[in-house]
N, C-alpha and C positions, 0 to 999 in steps of 0.2 A: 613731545606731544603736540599733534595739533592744535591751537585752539578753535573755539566754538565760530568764531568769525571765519575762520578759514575753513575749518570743516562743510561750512555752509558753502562757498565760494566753491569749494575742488566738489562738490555732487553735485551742485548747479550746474558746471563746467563740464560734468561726463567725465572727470580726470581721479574721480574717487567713488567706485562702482562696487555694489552687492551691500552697502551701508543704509541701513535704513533711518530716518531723520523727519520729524512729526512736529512738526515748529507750530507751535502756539498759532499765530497768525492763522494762519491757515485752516486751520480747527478749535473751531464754535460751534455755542450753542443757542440753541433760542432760549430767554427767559424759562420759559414754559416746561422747559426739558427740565433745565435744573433743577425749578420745583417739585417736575414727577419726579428725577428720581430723588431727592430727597425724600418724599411721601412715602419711595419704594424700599426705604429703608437705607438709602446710602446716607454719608457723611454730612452733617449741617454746613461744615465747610465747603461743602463743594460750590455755594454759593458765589464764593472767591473763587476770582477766576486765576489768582498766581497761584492759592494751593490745587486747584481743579488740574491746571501744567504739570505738578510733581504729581498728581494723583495717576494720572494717564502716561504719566513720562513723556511727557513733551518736551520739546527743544525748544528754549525759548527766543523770541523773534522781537523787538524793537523796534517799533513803528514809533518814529518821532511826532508825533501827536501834536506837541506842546507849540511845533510852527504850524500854522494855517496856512498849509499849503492844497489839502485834501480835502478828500469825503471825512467829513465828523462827523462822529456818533453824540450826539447831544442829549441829553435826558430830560424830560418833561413828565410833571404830574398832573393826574387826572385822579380824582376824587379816591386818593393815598395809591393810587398803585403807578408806579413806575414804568416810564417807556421810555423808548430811543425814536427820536427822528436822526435822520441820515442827512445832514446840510451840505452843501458844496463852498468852498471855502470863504464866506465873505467875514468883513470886521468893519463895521461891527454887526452883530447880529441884529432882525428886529426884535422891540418887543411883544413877547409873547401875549395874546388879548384873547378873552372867553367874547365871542362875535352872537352866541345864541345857544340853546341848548332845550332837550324835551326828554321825556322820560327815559328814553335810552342813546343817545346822544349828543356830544359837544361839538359845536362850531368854532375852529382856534384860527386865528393868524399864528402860524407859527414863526420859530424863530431866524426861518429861511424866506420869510414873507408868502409862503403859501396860504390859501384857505385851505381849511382841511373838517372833514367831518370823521370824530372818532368816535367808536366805542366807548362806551363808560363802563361796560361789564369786563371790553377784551383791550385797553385803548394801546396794548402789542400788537395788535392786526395791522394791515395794511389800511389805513384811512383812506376814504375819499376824497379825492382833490377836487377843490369847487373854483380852485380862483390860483394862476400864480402871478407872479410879480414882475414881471417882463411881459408886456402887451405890444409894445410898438418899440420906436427909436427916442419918443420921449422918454416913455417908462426905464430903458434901458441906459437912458445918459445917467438916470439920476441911481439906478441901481448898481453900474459900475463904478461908480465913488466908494461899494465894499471893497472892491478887489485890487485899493494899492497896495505891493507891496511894503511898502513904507509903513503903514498903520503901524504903530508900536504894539496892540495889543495882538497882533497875528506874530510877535516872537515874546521869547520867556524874556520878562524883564530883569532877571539878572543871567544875562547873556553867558559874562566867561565862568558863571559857576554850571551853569547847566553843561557847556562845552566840558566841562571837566568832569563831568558825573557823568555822562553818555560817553564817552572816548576812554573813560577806566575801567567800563564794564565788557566784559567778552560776551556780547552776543552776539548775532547780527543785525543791524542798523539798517532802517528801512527810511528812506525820504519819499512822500508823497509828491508826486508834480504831475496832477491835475486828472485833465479830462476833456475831450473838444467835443465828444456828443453828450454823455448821461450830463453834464454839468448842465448845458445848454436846455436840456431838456426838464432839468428841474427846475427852471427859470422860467421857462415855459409851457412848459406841457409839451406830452408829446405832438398831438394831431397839430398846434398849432406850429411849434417848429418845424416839424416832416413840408405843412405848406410854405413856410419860409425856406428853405432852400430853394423854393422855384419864384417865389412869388417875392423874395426880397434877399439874395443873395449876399448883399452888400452888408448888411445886419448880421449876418451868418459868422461874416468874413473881421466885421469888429470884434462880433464877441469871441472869437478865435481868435483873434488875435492880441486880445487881451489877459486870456488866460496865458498864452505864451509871453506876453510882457512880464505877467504876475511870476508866472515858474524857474522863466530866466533869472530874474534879480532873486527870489528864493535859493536857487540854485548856487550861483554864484556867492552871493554871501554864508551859507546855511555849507558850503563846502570849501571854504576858504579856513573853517575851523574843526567844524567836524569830523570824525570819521565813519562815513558813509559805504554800507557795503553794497545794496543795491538800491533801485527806485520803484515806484509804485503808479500805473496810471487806474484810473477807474473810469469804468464805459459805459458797461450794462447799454450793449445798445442792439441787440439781437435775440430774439423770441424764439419757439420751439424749433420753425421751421428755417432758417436763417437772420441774415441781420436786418435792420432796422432800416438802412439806407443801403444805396447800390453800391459794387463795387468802383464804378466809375465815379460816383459822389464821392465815396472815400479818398478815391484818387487827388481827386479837385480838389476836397476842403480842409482834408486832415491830414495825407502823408506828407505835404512840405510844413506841417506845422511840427508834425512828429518829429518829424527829420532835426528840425530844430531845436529840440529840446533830448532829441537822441543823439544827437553829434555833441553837444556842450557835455553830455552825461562821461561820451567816449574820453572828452578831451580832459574828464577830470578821474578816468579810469573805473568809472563805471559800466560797467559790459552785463550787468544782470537786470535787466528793464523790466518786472512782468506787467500784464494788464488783467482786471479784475470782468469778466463781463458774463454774464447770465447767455442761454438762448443757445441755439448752432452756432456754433464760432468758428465751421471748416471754411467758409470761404472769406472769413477776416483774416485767418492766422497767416494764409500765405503773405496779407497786405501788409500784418503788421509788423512779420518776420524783414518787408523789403524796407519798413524804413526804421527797422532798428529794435523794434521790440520785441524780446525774445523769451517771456517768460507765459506761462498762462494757463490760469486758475477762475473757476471751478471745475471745468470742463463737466458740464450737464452730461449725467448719461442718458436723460429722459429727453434731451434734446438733439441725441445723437451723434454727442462728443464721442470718441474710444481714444485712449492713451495710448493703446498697443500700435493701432493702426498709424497714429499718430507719429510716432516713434520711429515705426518703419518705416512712414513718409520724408521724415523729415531728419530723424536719425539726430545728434547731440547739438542740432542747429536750435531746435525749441526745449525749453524747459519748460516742464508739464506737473502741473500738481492739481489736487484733487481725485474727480473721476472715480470713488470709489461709490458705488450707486448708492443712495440712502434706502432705497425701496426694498432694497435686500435685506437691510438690518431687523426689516418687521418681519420679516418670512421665519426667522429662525435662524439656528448656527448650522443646517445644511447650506443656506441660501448663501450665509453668508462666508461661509469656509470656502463654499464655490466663485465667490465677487473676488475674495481676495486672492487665491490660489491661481484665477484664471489670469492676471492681472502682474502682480507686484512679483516671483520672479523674475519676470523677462525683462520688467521697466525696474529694478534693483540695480539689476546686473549691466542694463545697457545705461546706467545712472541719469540725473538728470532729472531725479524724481521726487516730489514729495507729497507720500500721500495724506489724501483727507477724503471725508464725507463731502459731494461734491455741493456745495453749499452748506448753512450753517445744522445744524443738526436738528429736526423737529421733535415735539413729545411723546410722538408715535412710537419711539425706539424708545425700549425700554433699556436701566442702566444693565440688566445684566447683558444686553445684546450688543449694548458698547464696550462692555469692559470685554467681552467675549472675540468684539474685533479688532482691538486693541491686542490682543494677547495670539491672535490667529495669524495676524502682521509681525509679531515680535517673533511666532514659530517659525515664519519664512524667512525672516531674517537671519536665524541663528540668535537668537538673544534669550534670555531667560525670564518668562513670562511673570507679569505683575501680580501678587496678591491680594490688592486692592481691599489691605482690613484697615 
């Protein structure tokens, strides 16, 4: 029997085709969702996200969390209800501070040193950024003292017991290593980093290349013991209608940085790289495919992602997950029998694929319309549909 590690490996690869595989990572949900359908009468546990896996029959997926190498999901309260902010990898964190507040919202320094205005009815929304923490070369000398690697609190302090509990379990193991735009960008904001690459490149070119100090030594140590089946970059740096910077910038500031953190990946036999990025990503995939990255998820269909065409283009060179439109799940089990059916024979069979809701899942879809495509995926597959009691 295969195991689940390797199972994950040979469908990435294109070498184990017409199998379908729905790995945890990949598919989420918003807060918001799970509450509906609990309300809708599903499971109280679906709250848990390891039994929500077995409920949906996922494949479960191993993102090593516990190093600060990546994007964290950090949790924060606002008057008892629970949120996630998304931080880029520093240690130590700031502390968290209430800066002001009026009847319907709070002003936080968060724990990424942002300003932030949130909701107090929804504080899961997207907040408003009022302030981030990188303004100049000063602000940034004193902000890159988060990102040694060295910090003892950016790895688990008992080192060979965790190496022993991730390397016993059979799933697939995921290492975070970084980010050279969205990271930069939540340091600074967007508009004022966009004017930093023209107006101060050399700033550009440190904080780039600090992350790659940071990912290297992660790297190296964090797979001297572990075992690592692929890696994980985070970008988000591309909107409805393409990316965020040119292809020629990309050229200049990121592919020899990539390169570098994609060649040490090769030379430790890692060949499954994907990059996590929001937006049109058709004219990054070719940039990222040339220096080495070769996986990539959500693929937006609202932003005129297609898997299919993608596949065709590029055939078992990219590995493609998500893509399956969320906007169909509201329509009904015509819309949605149609998302799927159009879709996941061709990219089953030509392997290489994993699907998901192309992003995290909103409260819009109701659970029957999930468990509905859930089970509409398992028919094309040949598998035997969930009963979900």
């Amino acid at each position: 029997m295969m195991s689940n590690r390797e199972r994950f490996k040979a469908i990435a690869r294109g070498q184990k085709t017409g199998d379908l595989s729905i790995p945890t990572f990949f598919n989420d949900f918003w807060p918001e969702a799970v509450e509906e359908w609990v309300g809708q009468g599903g499971p109280e546990r679906l709250r848990n996200s390891n039994y929500r896996g077995s409920y949906f029959g996922f494949d479960h997926l191993r993102m090593l969390r516990e190093i600060v190498s990546g994007l964290m999901q950090t949790p924060y309260n606002v008057y008892g209800a629970e949120a996630y902010v998304a931080l880029p990898p520093i240690w130590p964190q700031f502390e968290m501070k209430t800066l002001e507040e009026d009847e319907h919202t709070v002003t936080l320094l968060n724990r990424g040193g942002q300003t932030v205005k949130v909701l107090k009815d929804h504080p899961q929304k997207m907040p408003m950024y009022l302030g981030h923490p990188v303004q100049d070369r000063e602000t940034w000398s004193e902000y890159k003292k988060r990102l040694d690697p060295g910090t003892p609190g950016r790895w688990p302090a008992d080192w060979d017991g965790y190496v022993e509990k991730m390397n016993s379990r059979d799933a697939p193991t995921c290492l975070q290593v970084g980010s050279f735009f969205g990271f930069l960008r939540e340091w600074m904001g967007l508009e004022p980093l966009l004017y930093a690459f023209y107006d101060d490149p050399s700033l550009i070119e440190d904080m780039m290349d600090t992350m790659v100090h940071l990912e290297i030594e992660i790297i190296q140590r964090a797979l001297k013991d572990l075992q690592v089946d692929f890696a994980f970059f985070w970008e988000d740096m591309a909107y409805k209608t393409g990316p965020l910077i040119s292809p020629a910038m990309f050229r200049k500031f990121m592919m020899p940085r990539y390169r570098q953190i994609t060649e040490l990946l090769h030379q430790k036999d890692i060949d499954i790289i994907f990059v996590d990025s929001d937006g049109d990503c058709n004219e990054l995939i070719p940039l990222w495919l040339e220096c080495g990255v070769n996986g990539f998820w959500p693929l937006e269909v609202a932003a005129g992602n297609d898997a299919v065409a993608l596949r065709k283009e590029y055939g078992n060179e990219a590995i493609l997950a998500g893509n399956m439109d969320k906007r169909a799940l509201v329509k009904g089990k015509e819309a949605i029998r149609e998302e799927v059916t159009s879709k996941l024979p061709f990219l089953l069979e030509s392997g290489g694929f994993f699907p998901s809701i192309d992003h995290l899942v909103p409260p819009d879809i109701t659970l029957e319309s999930y468990q509905y495509f859930i089970n509409t995926m398992r028919e094309v597959a040949g598998l035997e549909k969930l009963s979900f009691e």
